[in-house]
Every structure is written in structure tokens, then in C-alpha cells.
C-alpha positions as CSV (number, residue, x, y, z in Angstrom):
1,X,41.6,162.3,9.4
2,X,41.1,165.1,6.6
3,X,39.6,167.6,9.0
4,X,39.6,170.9,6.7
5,X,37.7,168.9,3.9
6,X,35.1,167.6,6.3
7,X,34.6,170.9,8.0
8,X,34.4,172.2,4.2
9,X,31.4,169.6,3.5
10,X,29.5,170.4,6.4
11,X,29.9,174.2,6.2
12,X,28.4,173.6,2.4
13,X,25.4,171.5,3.8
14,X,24.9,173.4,7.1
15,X,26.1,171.2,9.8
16,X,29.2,172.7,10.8
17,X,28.1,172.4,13.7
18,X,28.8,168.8,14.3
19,X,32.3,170.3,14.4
20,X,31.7,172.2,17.5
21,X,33.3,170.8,20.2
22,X,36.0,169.3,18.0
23,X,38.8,171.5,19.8
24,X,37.2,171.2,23.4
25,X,39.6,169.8,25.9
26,X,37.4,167.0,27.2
27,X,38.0,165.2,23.8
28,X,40.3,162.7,23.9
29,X,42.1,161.3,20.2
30,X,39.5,158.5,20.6
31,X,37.0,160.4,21.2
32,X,37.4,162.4,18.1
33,X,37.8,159.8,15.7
34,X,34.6,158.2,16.8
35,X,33.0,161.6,16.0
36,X,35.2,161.8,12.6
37,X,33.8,158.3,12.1
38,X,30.3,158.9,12.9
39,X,30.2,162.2,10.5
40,X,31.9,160.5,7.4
41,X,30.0,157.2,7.7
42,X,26.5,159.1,7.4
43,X,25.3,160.0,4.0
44,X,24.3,163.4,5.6
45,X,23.0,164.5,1.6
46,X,20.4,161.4,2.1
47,X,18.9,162.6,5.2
48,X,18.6,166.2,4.6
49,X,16.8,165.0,1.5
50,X,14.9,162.3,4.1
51,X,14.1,166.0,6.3
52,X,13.0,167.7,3.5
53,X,10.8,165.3,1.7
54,X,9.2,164.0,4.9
55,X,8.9,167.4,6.7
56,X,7.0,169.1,4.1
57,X,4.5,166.7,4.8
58,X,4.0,167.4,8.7
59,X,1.2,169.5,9.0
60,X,-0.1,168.5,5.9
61,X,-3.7,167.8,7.9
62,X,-5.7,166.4,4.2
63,X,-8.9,164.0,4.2
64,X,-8.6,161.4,1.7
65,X,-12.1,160.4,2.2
66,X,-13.1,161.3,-1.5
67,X,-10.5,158.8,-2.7
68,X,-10.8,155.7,-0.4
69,X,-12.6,152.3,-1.2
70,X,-13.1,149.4,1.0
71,X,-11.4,146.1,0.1
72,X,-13.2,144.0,-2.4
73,X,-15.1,140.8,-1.1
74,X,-13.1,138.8,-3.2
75,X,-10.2,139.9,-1.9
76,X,-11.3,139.6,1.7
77,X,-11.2,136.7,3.8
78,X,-12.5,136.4,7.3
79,X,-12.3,133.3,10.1
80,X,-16.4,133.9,11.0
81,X,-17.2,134.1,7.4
82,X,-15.0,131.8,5.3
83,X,-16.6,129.0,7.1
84,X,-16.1,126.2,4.7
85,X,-12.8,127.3,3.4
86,X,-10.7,127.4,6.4
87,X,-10.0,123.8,7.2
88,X,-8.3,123.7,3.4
89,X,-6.3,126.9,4.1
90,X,-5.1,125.5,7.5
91,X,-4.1,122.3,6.1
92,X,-2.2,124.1,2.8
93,X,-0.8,126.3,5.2
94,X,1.1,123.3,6.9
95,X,1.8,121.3,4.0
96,X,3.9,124.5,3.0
97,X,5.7,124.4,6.3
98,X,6.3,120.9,5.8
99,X,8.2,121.3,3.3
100,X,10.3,124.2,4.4
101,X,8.8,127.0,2.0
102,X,7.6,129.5,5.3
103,X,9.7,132.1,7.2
104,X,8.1,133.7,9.9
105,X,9.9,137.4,10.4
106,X,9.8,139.3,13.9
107,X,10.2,142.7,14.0
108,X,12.0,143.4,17.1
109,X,13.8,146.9,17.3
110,X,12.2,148.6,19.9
111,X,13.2,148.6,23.8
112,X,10.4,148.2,26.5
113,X,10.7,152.1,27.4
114,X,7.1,152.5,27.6
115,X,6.5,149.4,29.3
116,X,9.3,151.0,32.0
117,X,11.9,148.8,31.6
118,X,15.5,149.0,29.6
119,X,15.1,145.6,27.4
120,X,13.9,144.3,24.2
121,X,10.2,143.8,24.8
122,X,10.4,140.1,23.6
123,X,12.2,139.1,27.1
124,X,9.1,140.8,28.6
125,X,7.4,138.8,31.3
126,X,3.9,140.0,31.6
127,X,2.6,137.5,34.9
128,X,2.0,134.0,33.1
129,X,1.8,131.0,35.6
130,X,4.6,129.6,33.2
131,X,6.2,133.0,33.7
132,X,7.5,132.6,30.1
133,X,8.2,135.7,27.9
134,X,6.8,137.0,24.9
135,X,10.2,135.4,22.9
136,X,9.6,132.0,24.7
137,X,6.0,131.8,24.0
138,X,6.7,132.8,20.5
139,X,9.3,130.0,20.0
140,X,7.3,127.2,21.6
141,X,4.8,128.6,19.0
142,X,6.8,127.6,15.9
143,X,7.6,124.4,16.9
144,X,4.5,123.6,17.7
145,X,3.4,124.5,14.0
146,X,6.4,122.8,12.8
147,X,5.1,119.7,14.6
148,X,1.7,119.6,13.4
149,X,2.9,120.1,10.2
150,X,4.9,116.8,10.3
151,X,1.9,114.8,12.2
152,X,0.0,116.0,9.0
153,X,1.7,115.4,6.1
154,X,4.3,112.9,7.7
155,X,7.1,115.7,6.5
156,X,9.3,117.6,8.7
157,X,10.1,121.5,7.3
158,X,12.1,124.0,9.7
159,X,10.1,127.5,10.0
160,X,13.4,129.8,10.4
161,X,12.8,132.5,12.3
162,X,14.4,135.7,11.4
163,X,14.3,139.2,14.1
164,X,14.9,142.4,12.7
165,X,16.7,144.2,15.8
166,X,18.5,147.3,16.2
167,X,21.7,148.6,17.5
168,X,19.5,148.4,21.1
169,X,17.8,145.2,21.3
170,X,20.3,143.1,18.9
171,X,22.7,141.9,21.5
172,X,20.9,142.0,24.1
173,X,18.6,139.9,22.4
174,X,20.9,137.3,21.4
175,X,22.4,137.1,24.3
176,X,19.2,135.8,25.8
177,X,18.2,132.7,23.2
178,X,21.9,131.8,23.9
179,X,21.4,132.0,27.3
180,X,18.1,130.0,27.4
181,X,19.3,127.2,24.7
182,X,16.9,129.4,21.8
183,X,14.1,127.6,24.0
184,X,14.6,124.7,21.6
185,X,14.6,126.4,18.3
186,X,17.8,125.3,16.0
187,X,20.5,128.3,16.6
188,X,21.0,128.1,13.2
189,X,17.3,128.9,12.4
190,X,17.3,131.9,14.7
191,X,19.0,134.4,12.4
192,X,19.2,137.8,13.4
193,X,19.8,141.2,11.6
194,X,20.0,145.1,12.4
195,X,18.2,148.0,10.9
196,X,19.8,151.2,10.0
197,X,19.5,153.9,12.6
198,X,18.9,157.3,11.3
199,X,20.1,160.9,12.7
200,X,17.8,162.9,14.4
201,X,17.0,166.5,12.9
202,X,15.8,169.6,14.6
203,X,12.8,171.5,12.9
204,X,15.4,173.7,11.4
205,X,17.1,171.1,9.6
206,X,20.2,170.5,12.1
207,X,21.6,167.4,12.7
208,X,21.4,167.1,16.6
209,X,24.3,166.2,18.4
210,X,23.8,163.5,21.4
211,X,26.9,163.5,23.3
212,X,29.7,166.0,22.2
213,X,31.2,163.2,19.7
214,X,28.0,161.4,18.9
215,X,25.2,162.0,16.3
216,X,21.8,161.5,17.8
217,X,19.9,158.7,15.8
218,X,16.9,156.4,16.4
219,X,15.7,153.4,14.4
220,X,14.6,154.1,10.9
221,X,11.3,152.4,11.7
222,X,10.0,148.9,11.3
223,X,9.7,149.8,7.3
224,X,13.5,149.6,7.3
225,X,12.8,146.4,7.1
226,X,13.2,146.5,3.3
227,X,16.6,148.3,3.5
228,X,18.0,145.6,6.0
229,X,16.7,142.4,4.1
230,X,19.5,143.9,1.0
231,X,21.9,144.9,2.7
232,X,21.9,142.1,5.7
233,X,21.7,139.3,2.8
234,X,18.8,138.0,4.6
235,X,17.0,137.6,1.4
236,X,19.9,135.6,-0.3
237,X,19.3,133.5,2.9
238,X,15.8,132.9,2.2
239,X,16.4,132.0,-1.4
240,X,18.9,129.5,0.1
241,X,16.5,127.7,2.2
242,X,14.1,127.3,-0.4
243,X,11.1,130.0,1.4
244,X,8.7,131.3,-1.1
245,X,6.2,132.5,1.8
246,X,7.2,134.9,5.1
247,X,5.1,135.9,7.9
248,X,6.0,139.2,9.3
249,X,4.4,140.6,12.8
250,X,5.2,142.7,15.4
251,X,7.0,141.5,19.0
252,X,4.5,143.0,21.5
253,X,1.4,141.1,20.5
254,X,0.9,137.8,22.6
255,X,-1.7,136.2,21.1
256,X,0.0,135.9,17.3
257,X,-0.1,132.8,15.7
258,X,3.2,132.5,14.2
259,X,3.2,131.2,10.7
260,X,-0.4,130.8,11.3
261,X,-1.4,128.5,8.7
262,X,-4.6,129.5,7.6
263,X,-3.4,133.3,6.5
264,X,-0.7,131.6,4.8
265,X,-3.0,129.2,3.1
266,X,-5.6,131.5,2.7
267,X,-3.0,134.0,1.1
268,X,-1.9,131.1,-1.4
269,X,-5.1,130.3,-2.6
270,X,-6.0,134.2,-3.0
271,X,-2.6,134.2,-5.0
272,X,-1.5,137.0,-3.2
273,X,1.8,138.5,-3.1
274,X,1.3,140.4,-0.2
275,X,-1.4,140.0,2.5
276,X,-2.8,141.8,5.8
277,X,-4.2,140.5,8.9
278,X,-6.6,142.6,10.2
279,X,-9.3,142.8,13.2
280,X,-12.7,144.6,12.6
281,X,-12.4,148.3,14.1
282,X,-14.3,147.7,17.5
283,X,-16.4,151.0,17.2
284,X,-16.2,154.1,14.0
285,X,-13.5,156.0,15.9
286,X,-11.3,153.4,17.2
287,X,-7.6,155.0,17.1
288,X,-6.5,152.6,14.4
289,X,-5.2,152.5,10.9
290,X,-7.3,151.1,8.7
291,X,-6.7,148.7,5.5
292,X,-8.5,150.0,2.4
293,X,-7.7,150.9,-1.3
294,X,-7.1,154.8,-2.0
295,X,-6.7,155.8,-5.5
296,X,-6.6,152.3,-6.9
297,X,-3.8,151.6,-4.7
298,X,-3.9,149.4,-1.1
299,X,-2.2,151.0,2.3
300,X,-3.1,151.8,6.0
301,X,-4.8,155.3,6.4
302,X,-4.2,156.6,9.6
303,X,-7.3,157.2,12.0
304,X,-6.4,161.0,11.5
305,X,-6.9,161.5,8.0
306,X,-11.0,159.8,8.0
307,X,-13.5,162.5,8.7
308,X,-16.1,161.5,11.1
309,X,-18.9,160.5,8.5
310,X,-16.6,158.2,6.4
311,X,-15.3,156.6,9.5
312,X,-19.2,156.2,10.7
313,X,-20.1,155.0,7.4
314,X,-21.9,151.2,6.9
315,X,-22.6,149.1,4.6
316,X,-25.7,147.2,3.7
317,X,-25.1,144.2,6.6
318,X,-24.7,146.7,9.2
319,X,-21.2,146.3,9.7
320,X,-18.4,149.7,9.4
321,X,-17.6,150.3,5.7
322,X,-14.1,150.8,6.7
323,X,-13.9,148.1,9.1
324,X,-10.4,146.5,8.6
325,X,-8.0,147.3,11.3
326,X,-4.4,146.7,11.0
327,X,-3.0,144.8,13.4
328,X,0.9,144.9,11.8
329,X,0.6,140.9,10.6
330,X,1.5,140.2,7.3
331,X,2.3,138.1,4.4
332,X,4.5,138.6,1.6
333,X,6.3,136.0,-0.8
334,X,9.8,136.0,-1.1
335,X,9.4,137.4,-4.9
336,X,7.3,140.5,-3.9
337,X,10.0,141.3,-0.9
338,X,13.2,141.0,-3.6
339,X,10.9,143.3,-6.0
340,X,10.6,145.7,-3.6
341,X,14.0,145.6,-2.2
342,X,15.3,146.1,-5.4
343,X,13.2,148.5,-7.4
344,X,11.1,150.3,-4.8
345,X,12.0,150.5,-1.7
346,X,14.0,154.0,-2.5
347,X,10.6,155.3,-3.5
348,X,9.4,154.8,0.1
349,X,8.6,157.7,2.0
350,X,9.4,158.4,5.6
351,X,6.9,159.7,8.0
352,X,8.1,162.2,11.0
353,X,7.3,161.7,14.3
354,X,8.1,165.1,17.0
355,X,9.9,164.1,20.2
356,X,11.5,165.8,22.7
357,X,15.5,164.6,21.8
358,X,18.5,165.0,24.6
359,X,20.8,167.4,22.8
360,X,24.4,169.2,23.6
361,X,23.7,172.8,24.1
362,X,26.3,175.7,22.7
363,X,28.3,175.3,26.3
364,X,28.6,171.3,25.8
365,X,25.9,170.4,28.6
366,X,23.1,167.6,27.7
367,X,19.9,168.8,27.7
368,X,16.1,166.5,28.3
369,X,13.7,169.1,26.6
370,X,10.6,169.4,28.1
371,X,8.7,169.7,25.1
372,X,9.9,168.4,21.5
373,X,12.8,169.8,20.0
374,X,12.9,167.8,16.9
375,X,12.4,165.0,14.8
376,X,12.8,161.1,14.1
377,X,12.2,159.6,10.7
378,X,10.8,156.6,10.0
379,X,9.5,154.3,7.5
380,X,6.4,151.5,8.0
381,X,6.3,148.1,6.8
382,X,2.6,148.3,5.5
383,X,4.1,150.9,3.3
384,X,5.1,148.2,0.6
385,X,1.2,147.3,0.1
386,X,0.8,149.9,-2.5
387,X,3.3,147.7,-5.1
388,X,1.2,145.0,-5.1
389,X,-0.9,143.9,-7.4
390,X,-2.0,140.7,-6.0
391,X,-3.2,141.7,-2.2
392,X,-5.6,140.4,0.0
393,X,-6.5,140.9,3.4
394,X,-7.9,138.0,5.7
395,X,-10.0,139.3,9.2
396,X,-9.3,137.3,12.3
397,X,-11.2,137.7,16.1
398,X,-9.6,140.4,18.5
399,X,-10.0,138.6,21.2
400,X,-8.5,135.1,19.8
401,X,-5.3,137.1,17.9
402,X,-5.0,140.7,19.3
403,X,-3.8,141.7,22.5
404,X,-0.3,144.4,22.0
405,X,1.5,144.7,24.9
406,X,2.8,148.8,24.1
407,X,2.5,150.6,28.0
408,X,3.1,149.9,32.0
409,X,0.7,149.2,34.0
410,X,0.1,152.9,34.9
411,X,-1.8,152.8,31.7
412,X,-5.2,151.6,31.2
413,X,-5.3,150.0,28.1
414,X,-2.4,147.5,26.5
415,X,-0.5,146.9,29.7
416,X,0.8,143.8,31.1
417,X,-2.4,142.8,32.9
418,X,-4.6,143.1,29.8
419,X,-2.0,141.2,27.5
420,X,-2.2,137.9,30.4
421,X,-6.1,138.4,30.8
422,X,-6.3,138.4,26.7
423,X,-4.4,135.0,27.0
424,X,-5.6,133.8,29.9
425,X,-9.6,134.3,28.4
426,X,-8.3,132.4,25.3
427,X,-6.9,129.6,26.7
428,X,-9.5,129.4,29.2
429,X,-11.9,128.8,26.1
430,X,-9.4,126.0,24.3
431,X,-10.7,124.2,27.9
432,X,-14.2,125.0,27.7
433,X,-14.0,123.8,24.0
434,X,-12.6,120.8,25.0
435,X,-14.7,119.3,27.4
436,X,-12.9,120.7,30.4
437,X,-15.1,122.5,33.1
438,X,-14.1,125.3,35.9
439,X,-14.9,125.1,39.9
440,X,-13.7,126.7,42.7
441,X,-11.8,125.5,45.5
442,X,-15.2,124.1,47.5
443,X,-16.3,122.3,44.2
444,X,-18.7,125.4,43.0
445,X,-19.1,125.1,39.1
446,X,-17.5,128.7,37.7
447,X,-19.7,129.7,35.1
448,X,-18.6,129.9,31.8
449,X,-16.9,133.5,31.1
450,X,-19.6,135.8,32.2
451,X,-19.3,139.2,30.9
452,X,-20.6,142.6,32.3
453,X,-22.3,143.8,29.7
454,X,-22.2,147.6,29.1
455,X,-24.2,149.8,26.6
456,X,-21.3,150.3,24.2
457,X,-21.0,146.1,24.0
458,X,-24.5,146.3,23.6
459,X,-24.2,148.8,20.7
460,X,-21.7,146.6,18.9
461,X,-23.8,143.3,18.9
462,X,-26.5,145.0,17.5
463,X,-24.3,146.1,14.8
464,X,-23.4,143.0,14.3
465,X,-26.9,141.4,14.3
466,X,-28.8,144.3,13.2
467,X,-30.8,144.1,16.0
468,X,-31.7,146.6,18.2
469,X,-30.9,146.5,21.9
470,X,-32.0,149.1,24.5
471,X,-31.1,148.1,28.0
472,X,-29.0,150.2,30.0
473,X,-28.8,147.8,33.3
474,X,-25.9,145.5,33.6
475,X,-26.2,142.0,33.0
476,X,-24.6,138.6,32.0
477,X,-24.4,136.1,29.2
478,X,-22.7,133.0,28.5
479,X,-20.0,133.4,25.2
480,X,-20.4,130.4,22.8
481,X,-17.8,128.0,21.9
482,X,-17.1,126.1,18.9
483,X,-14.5,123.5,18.0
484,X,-10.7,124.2,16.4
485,X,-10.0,125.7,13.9
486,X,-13.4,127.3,13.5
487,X,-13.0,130.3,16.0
488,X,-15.8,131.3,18.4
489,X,-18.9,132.8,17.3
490,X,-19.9,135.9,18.8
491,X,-19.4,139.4,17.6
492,X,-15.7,140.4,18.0
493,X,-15.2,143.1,21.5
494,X,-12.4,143.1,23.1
495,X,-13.9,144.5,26.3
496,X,-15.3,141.2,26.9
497,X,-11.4,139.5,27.5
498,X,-10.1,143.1,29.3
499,X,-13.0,144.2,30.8
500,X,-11.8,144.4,34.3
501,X,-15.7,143.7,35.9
502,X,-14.8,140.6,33.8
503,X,-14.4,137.3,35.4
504,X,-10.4,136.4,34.9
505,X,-9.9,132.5,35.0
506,X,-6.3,131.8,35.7
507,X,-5.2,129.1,33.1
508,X,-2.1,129.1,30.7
509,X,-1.8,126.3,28.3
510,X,1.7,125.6,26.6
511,X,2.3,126.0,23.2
512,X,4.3,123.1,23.2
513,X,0.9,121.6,23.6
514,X,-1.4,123.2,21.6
515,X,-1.2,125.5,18.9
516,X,-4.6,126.9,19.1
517,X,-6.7,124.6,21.0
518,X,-6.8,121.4,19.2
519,X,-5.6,118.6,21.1
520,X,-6.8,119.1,24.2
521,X,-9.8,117.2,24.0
522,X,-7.7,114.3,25.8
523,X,-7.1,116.0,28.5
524,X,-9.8,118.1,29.0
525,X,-12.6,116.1,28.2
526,X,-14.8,115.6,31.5
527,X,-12.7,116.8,33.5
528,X,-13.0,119.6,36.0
529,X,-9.9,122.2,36.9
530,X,-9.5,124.3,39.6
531,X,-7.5,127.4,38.9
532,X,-4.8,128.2,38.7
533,X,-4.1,125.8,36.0
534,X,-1.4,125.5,34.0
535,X,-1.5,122.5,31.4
536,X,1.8,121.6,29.4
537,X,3.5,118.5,28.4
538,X,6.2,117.9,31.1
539,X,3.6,118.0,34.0
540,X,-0.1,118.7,32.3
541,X,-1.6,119.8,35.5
542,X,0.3,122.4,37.6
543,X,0.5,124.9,40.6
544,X,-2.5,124.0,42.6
545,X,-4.7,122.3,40.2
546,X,-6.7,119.3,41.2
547,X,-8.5,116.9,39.0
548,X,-11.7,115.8,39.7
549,X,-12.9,112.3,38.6
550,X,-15.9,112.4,36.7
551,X,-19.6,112.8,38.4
């Protein structure tokens, strides 16, 4: 260890202060070569020119009203507006599994902490009858598409499944598929890789010590996704399979459709290089980011930098000019993702984030601020959509593809219990849609998913129908249904699934059974359930479900 030069470097670029404790008696040999180690393997020049760039920007509080545009219809693709079209996307979407050309890519670095526990969010269990977690009901997902994909085209493609993890969730993560057999998928199509983790800087531009021989770091965001698919090989892996086409998402939403393929259909016949999944924006000043060109070029602007009247603004059919909500589901070929790897993911900005970070004070004790001390850099995956040419953006139903599971149950909204209701309300449909029908346990016929009905739904039906509706008193309505793969007609709100005056059906359908409600007619058909229902292949009628011969 060359000590002198390293205390040289730092003293040059500030830091000598990583050096501090380098003579204190609690610090074993070991110990100090894993702080020698952690100093010399960071390119400490790189992030002070990561702090510099990306704080400059902190307060930097601009509109970019002036300079946004909404997608262009042709460019746009929705599942309540494409009618005609969607059956051909579906199908091209599993011809191209069939024949091995989709990925589907998880991004999967963060720990439960906000949901209160001290595990990889995927191995969250959030009350299913099944009680299967997110990461099961994912995999049962793929293999379910896989197997539709065969029964259509008579072909049998593999949909590898690739998690980007960090140093956190990566083994604890894999431990897990091992441990439950990769519920079915092949272990050699689970292939897992970890993103960089980047030190954490104090507003003055320190590098914040953690523990007395240990740099403070935190993932470098899920747009160091780019980084990680160069240097992990993973996209030497995709070339090797033979995928053209990968579909990347989030972990904590339980309702995605993994490869769904009608995006990746509807993405090919677009001829898009890079795609976006998006939900409408439930009401003007919904907390989300929102998918729209700005200065010729497409990317998510932040809630935060829309003024009030552009966020309120409509268009001729009544619906929000900047509707298109991002949802963190995307598409990208495997071409656009080795362009950008290659050429621009340097020119990738990061974005800072203030948090209160532990730190080792001048007498060597740990300190928890109680406000934030500092910052973590990060990168987002949407970030790419700029270097495409080719982009298009297809608009699915909230309550069919949208439920994030982000907080504990202490919080009102995305917890636990609104993540299974989401679920529960869909599948709840698929049996409605099939033919199935709902009593209680004295034979009473359960209406079909009555809905309080509030002014602020009110407010968005009439958006969506342009037609003015003025009652304030609660009442009810039945939703419509419609058959597979055409989703349900009625104007997206979410209330309507989490709404907790709502009337929560307990029924869980498997995966491994249907995909997104086709199938089930079967099954369902004329007969009646009584909940709690679970319906899968191995025993289609579960818990204390009875079936009821036809009247």
C-alpha cells in the first residue's frame, strides 16, 4: 500500500479526509486495506465531476412549459382506442416470443425500507390467498406468455429474464429463486447482474465516510442500467440468444404484464426503437412524470417543472393535453440499448436527491442526522428516450396494469393492501368476464363491483365523456366488462379498485392459468363462487370456495 501517494491524491482533490482515522487504534491491518481498497478502486475525479455537474442543477426551480409538446397521435397508441389493432399486436407480440427474440429486464436494486422490511421488494408478500410474492407472480407470468406463445404459433421461444440488482438485493435475491427452484423458470434463463454504487457527497463536495474504513455509497439509480448492461456483458448475452426486443419495468408494480405482447407488438409495428408504457394522469396535478416531447426531443418532465395552467391544459376531446403518465415500463431493441451503451450513455446526466446520510463525525462516532446532510446521485432509465428517433408511447388502463407497491401500510396510498385490492378487482373481473358470478355464503348474488362514487370520480368521467355531471350524493354503478384482450371500457380511476368504501372481492387467479383473463371461460362460465376464491391449475377451486351447479 503506497500510503504517502494516496494521501497526496486526495489532499490535491480535497478528500484527505478519507484518511482520517487511518492511524486510529481501532483499525486493524484488515481493516485498513479494505479502506485503501475502497479509496483507490473509486474514480474519485468522476464523481466530483458527477457532484459538480449534477449539483449545479439542484435548485435550478425552471418551467419548461414554453418548450413542451404532447406526443403525436401517430406515435401514440392506446388499449381503449386502438381497438382494431390490438388483436394483431398481441398475436405479433407472441410470435416474437416464440421464436426467442424477447427479454424481459427487471429492475430490482432497491430494498423494501419503505415498505418496513430489510429485503429485496420482489420476495414481498403483500396478502394474496396464494400468498405468492411479487418475484413468483412475476415468474408464473413469463411462463405463462411463453406458453401461449407456443399454443399459438406451435413454437416454443424462452423469455430470459434478466434482474438488475445491487450490492443489497443481489444475493439475497438469488438466494431465494434457488431456494424456491426459480419457481419453474430455467436457472439458466434467470441471469442476474449488479449496478454500480456511487459515494455519497456532502453539499460541500466531501466524500462522506460510513464507517471509519468505508465510503458511504448508494445505488447509482435504476439509469445505471446502461452502465451495467457494458460492463456486466449482459448485452453480449442478449446478442447470443438471438433477442432483438427487451421489456424493462420496475419490481414493485403487481399488476405488470411481463413481456406483454401487445406493447411489444404494438412497438414493432410503430417501428420503434424505444417505447413507453404509460397510464392517463388521473386528474391535472397528479404527482407524476409525464411523457411528452420538449425541444424536439422525447423524456419524462417531472410534476415539478409544469406550471399549473399547462398541467390543466385540454385538448379538443376533453381529455388533459399532457396526459401520459409514466409508469417506468418500457421497450427498447437490443440495437438502441448497444447505441446507447456505447456512444451515449457518458452523456447521461445524474439527478440529486438530499437525504439525511449516517456519517463518522471528527471523534469517529456514527451519526443518523436528523435532517439531510448530503447527497445521492442517480441516473433514470427514461433518460435514454431523448436518443431516439423512432419512439412511441402506447396508453394502458390504471386499474388493469398499475398498482406500485412503494410504502407500509402506515401509508395511505401504494401500500400492501391497495397493491392485493388492485389485483384482487382485476382478477375479480377476468371472472365476471368469463361467465362466472359472485354470492355470499347464504347464496345472495354479490353485485357486480359497486363503486362509491365521489365528486372527483364524477369529475373525471365527465372529462372523459364531456358530459357534465353535478351530483354531490353518493351512489353506485355497475363497471362494464368486455372480453380479452380488449380491456374494460370505462374511463380509467384508480379510486374505483382502492377506494376503500369499495366493495373488495377476494379472488386471486394464477398466472400459471391465465395471462390476462383469457381462458377462463371454461371454468367460469355459469358458474357461481363464493369468496374467497383462488383458481389455479393444481386445484382450480381453493380455500373455502364452493361451486354451485347451475340454476
Amino acid at each position: 500500500m503506497d500510503i504517502t501517494t494516496l494521501r497526496n491524491k486526495l489532499s490535491q482533490l480535497g478528500q484527505e479526509h478519507l484518511l482520517e482515522f487511518w492511524d486510529d487504534p481501532e483499525l486493524t491491518d484488515d481493516l485498513r486495506r479494505s479502506l485503501y481498497d475502497d479509496i483507490t478502486s473509486t474514480n474519485i475525479e468522476e464523481v466530483l465531476k458527477f457532484f459538480e455537474t449534477s449539483s449545479s442543477n439542484l435548485n435550478n426551480t425552471e418551467k419548461v412549459d414554453e418548450r413542451m409538446e404532447p406526443i403525436p397521435s401517430e406515435l401514440f397508441g392506446s388499449v381503449t382506442r386502438s381497438g382494431k389493432n390490438l388483436d394483431r399486436w398481441y398475436k405479433d407480440g407472441l410470435k416474437q416470443i416464440s421464436q426467442g427474440k424477447v427479454g424481459v429486464l427487471l429492475l430490482a436494486g432497491g430494498q423494501g425500507t419503505r415498505l418496513g422490511v430489510k429485503y429485496p421488494k420482489g420476495m414481498y408478500n403483500v396478502g394474496l390467498p396464494s400468498e405468492k410474492t411479487l418475484y413468483q407472480l412475476q415468474a408464473e407470468r413469463i411462463l405463462k406468455a411463453q406458453e401461449l406463445a407456443l399454443e399459438l404459433t406451435g413454437e416454443k421461444g424462452v423469455i430470459p429474464w434478466y434482474m438488475m440488482t445491487s450490492e443489497h438485493t443481489k444475493e439475497p435475491t438469488r438466494e431465494f429463486f434457488k431456494q424456491h427452484d426459480y419457481f419453474g423458470i430455467g436457472e439458466e434463463d434467470l441471469v442476474l447482474f449488479e449496478q454500480d454504487m456511487l459515494p455519497c457527497v456532502s453539499f460541500e463536495g466531501k466524500i462522506i465516510l460510513d464507517q471509519k474504513n468505508k465510503i458511504s455509497r448508494a445505488p447509482d439509480g435504476n439509469g445505471g442500467l446502461y452502465r451495467a448492461l457494458g460492463n456486466c456483458k449482459i448485452l453480449a448475452d442478449m446478442e447470443r440468444r438471438g433477442v432483438q426486443y427487451v421489456h424493462v419495468y420496475c419490481v414493485d408494480n403487481i399488476l405488470v404484464k411481463m413481456a406483454d405482447p401487445t406493447f411489444i407488438g404494438f412497438c414493432i409495428d410503430k417501428g420503434a426503437n424505444c417505447g413507453a408504457k404509460v397510464v392517463e394522469k388521473a386528474y391535472p396535478t397528479e404527482p407524476v412524470g409525464v411523457v411528452c416531447r420538449v425541444d424536439g426531443h422525447y423524456q419524462v418532465v417531472e410534476y415539478s417543472e409544469i406550471t399549473l395552467p399547462t398541467a390543466e391544459k385540454r385538448s379538443e376531446d376533453g381529455r388533459l393535453t399532457f396526459s401520459a403518465g409514466n409508469i417506468c415500463n418500457h421497450f427498447f431493441t437490443t440495437e438502441f440499448l448497444k447505441s446507447v451503451v456505447n456512444e451515449n450513455e457518458s452523456r447521461l446526466q445524474h439527478h440529486v436527491a438530499q437525504k439525511k446520510i449516517p456519517f463518522i463525525d471528527g471523534e469517529g462516532k456514527r451519526i443518523l442526522p436528523e435532517k439531510p446532510n448530503g447527497i445521492k446521485m442517480e441516473k433514470f432509465v427514461f433518460d435514454v428516450f431523448r436518443f431516439s428517433n423512432n419512439f412511441a408511447v402506447f396508453e394502458v388502463l390504471r386499474e388493469d396494469e398499475f398498482s406500485p407497491l412503494k410504502n407500509s401500510t402506515k401509508s395511505e396510498k401504494d401500500n400492501p393492501t391497495t397493491a392485493k385490492h388492485a389485483l384482487m378487482s382485476l382478477h375479480h373481473r377476468w371472472v365476471l368476464n368469463a361467465g362466472g358470478n359472485f354470492i355470499d355464503s347464504d347464496g345472495t348474488s354479490i353485485p357486480a363491483i359497486p363503486r362509491s362514487s365521489r365528486v372527483i370520480e364524477d369529475q373525471l368521467n365527465a372529462k372523459c365523456s364531456n358530459t357534465p355531471i353535478r351530483r354531490t350524493k353518493q351512489s353506485h354503478r355497475l363497471v362494464p366488462y368486455v372480453k380479452h384482450p380488449t380491456p374494460t371500457k370505462h374511463c380509467d380511476n384508480s379510486r374505483r379498485a382502492h377506494d376503500p368504501d369499495g366493495y373488495p372481492v377476494t379472488c386471486e387467479v394464477s398466472p400459471l392459468l391465465s395471462y390476462a383473463g383469457e381462458g377462463l371461460d371454461k371454468i367460469c362460465n355459469g358458474n357461481k363462487f363464493c369468496p374467497p376464491i383462488l383458481l389455479n391449475q393444481a386445484n382450480i377451486i381453493a380455500e373455502k370456495q364452493e361451486t354451485i351447479a347451475n340454476n
